[in-house]
N, C-alpha and C positions, 0 to 999 in steps of 0.2 A: 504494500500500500504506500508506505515511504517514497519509493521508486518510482511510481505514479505519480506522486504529488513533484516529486524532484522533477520529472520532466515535465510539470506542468508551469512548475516555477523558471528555469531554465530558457523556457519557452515565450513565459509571461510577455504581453505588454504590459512596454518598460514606463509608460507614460503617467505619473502620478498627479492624477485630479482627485479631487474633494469626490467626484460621482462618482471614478474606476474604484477606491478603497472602499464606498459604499455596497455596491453591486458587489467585489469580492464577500467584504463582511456579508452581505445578506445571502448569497449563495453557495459561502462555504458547504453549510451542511449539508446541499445537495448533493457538490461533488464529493464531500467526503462517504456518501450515498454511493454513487456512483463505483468508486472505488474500493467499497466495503462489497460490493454486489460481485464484483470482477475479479477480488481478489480471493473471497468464497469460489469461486465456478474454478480461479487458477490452483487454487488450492488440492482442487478434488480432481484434478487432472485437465482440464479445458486450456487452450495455448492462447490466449488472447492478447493484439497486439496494442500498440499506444495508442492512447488517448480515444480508443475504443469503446463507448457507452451502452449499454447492456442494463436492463431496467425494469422493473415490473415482468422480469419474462420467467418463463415455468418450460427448465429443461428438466426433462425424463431420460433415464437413463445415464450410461457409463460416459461421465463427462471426459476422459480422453477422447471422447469422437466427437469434439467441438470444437473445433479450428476457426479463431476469429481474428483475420488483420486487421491494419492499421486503421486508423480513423470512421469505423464502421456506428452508425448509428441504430440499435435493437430492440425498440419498445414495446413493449406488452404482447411479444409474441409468445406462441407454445409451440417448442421445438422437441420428435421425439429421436433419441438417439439409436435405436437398435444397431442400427449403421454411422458411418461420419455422416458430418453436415459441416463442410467446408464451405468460409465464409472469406470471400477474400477482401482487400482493402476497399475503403469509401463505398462501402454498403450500405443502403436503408434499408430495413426492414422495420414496420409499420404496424400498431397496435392491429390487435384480431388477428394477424398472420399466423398462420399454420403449417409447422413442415413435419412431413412425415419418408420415417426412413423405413418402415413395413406395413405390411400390409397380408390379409391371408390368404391362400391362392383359392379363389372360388372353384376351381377344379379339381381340385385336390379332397380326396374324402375324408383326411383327416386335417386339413383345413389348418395348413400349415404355413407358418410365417417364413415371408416371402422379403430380403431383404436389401437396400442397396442405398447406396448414397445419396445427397444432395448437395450440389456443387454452386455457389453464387459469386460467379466472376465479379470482378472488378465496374465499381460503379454503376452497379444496378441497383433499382428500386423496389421493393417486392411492397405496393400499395394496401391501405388498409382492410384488414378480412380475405384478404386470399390466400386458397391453400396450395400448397406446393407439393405431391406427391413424389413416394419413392424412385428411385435413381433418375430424378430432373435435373438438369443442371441449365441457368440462368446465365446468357450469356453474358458477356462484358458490355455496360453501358443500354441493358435492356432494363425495360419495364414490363412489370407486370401489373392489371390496374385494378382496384379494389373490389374485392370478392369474385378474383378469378379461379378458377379449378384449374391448374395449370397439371395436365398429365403427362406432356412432351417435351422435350428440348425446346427453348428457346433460344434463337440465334443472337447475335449479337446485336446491340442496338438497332432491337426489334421492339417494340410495342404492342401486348397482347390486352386482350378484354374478355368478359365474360365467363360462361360455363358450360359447355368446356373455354378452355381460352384458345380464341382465337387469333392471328394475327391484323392489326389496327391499319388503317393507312396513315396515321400520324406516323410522321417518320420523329426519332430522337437525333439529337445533333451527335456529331461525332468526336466533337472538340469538347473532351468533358477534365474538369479542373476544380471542382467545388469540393467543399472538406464538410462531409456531413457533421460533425461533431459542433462546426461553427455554428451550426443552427440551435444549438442547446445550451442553454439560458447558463448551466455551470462549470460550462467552459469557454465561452465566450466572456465571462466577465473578466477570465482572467486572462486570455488568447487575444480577445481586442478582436 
């Protein structure tokens, strides 16, 4: 937790106004939240990278199969592990969100778990309430949009909707550079 806090100080905006020591003081406790939640999940096996936000969310299973990089934003999802669920850098994932790493094989007479990963490239958005079935992997720079059933690969900064999830004709830019974690009120105060 120390470690966290050092890179977040290290990092700080250096700029000393009467407002920035305010917002620091009032949002302390969140991020010390935040890095009480993170550092529970690294604890118990989970590899998660800096300044990584993880919050309100309900993982099942053996947390060595949580791999979460750099500046990833995680709110109020429910992730199960039976398999990994690799999460790579400047993720959103978004309250309601659902990932699931099994499932039972309806063909099977004794109705036996079926299991495989989920992969969430680089700078994807996984939108409020959709779920994400066993071995999906989300491409880089794609979205997924709120309460999609997403059961197939999605390409790269692709744009899917609905249920099942289909592909959008909104296209996503390609030029992507935004730091999810700056949108959150307890790192921002002290990130600038």
């Amino acid at each position: 937790m120390l470690g966290r806090f050092l890179d977040v100080w290290k990092c700080r905006n250096r700029e000393i106004t009467l407002k920035n020591v305010v917002k620091r003081i009032w949002h302390f406790p969140g991020l010390c939240k935040i890095f009480l939640n993170v550092e529970i999940l690294s604890l118990k096996g989970a590899s998660i990278g800096r300044f990584s936000v993880i919050l309100k969310c309900i993982v099942h299973g053996d947390k060595r199969k949580f791999i979460v990089g750099e500046d990833c934003s995680i709110v109020g999802a429910n992730i199960s592990l039976h398999d990994s669920v690799i999460i790579e850098d400047h993720v959103v994932v978004n309250p309601g969100v659902v990932i699931l790493t099994a499932s039972h094989g309806i063909s099977d007479p004794e109705w036996k778990h079926k299991m495989a990963p989920v992969v969430l490239k680089k700078y994807c958005w996984v939108a409020t309430g959709a779920m994400i079935l066993p071995g999906v992997t989300i491409g880089e720079g794609a979205v997924v949009g709120a309460g999609c059933v997403v059961r197939s690969d999605v390409p790269d900064f692709t744009v899917v909707t609905g249920n099942p999830a289909k592909e959008s004709k909104v296209e996503r830019v390609k030029e992507l550079k935004y730091s999810p974690t700056a949108h959150v009120a307890q790192y921002e105060a002290w990130l600038g």
